[in-house]
C-alpha positions in Angstrom: -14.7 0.9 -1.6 -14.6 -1.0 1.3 -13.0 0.4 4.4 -13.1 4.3 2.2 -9.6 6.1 2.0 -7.2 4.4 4.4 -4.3 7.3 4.1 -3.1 10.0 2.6 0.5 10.6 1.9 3.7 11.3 -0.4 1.2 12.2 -3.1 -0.3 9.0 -3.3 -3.3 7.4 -1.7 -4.3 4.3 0.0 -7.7 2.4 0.0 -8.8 -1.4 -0.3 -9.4 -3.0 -3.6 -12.8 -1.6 -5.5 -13.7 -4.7 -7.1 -15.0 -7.9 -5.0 -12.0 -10.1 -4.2 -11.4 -13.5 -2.1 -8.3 -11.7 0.0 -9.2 -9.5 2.9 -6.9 -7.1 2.7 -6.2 -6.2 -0.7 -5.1 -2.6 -1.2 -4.3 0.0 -3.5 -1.8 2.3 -3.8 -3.2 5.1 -6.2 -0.6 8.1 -7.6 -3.2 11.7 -6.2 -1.0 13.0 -9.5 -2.1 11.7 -13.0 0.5 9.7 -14.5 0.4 6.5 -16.9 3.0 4.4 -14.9 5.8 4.3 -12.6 8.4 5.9 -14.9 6.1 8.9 -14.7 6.2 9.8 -11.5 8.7 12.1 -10.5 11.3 11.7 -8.4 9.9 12.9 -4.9 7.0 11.0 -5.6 9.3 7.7 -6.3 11.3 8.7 -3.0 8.1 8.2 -1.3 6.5 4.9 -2.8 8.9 2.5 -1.9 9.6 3.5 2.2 5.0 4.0 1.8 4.4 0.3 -0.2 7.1 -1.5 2.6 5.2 0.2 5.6 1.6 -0.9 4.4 2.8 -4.4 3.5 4.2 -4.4 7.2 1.0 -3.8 8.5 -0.7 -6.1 6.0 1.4 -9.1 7.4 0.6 -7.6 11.4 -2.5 -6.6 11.1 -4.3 -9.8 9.0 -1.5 -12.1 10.2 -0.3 -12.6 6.0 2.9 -14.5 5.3 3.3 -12.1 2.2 1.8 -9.7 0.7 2.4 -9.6 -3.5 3.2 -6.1 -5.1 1.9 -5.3 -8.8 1.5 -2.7 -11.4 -0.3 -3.3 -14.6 -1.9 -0.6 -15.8 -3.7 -2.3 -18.5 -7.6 -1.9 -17.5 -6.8 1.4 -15.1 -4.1 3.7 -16.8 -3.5 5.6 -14.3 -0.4 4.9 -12.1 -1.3 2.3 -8.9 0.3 -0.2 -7.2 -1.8 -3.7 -5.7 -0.9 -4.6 -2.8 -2.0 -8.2 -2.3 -1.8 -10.0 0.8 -0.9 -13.9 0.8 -2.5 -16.1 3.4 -1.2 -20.0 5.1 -4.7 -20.7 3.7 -4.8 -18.6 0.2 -5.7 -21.5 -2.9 -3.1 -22.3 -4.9 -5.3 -21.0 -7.6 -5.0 -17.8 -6.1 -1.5 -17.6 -5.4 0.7 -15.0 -6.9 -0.8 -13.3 -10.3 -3.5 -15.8 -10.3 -5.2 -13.6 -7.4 -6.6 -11.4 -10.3 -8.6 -14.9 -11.1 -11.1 -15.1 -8.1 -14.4 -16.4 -8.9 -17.5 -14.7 -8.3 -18.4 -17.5 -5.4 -14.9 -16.6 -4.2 -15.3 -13.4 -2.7 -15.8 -12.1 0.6 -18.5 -9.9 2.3 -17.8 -6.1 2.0 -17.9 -5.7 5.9 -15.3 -8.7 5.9 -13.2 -6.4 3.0 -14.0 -3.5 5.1 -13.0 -4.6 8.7 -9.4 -6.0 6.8 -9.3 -2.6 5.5 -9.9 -0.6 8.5 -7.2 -3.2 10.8 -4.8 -2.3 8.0 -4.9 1.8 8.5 -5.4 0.8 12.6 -1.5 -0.7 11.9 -0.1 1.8 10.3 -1.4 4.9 12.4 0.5 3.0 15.3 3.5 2.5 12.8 6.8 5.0 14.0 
């Protein structure tokens, strides 16, 4: 994974996307506790996720200078519970806009030290976080 484990905390952990991707900054929100979905985490774990997912997608928009960052849980390919955190660029494709991000193109994506770097500014941001 580019960037390796980003942070540890509230039972879940953070690290950028595994597979190639077109969006610097694409990270993951993984549950460190097995579960299927949301509605089976419990509720100290769902205490923490939302205050955790708002702080990373702060430092997503900081950090990579994003005008959004997209939030989604499918669990279709990967059931196990995690939660995409996708930024949103000025100059982001149409075609890769909102739930068509999933639809990159193998030309699309970006070198792993580009992934990496994006990564690594992320956790930088949120280590100087309050």
């Amino acid at each position: 994974m580019p960037g390796g484990l980003l942070l540890r905390e509230g039972g879940f952990v953070l690290h950028a996307v595994a597979d190639a991707t077109p969006l610097r900054g694409w990270l993951v929100l993984t549950s460190e506790r097995h579960v299927r979905a949301l509605d089976g985490l419990d509720g100290a774990s769902l205490a923490a996720l939302g205050p955790l997912a708002a702080r990373v997608m702060a430092a997503q928009r900081t950090a990579l200078g994003a005008e959004h960052v997209y939030a989604f849980a499918i669990g279709d390919a990967v059931r196990h519970f995690h939660l995409h955190l996708v930024p949103r660029f000025a100059e982001t494709p149409e075609r890769l806009r909102g739930r068509r991000c999933f639809e990159g193109r193998p030309e699309d994506a970006l070198p792993e030290a580009e992934l990496a770097r994006a990564a690594r500014a992320v956790a930088a941001a949120l280590a100087r976080a309050p």
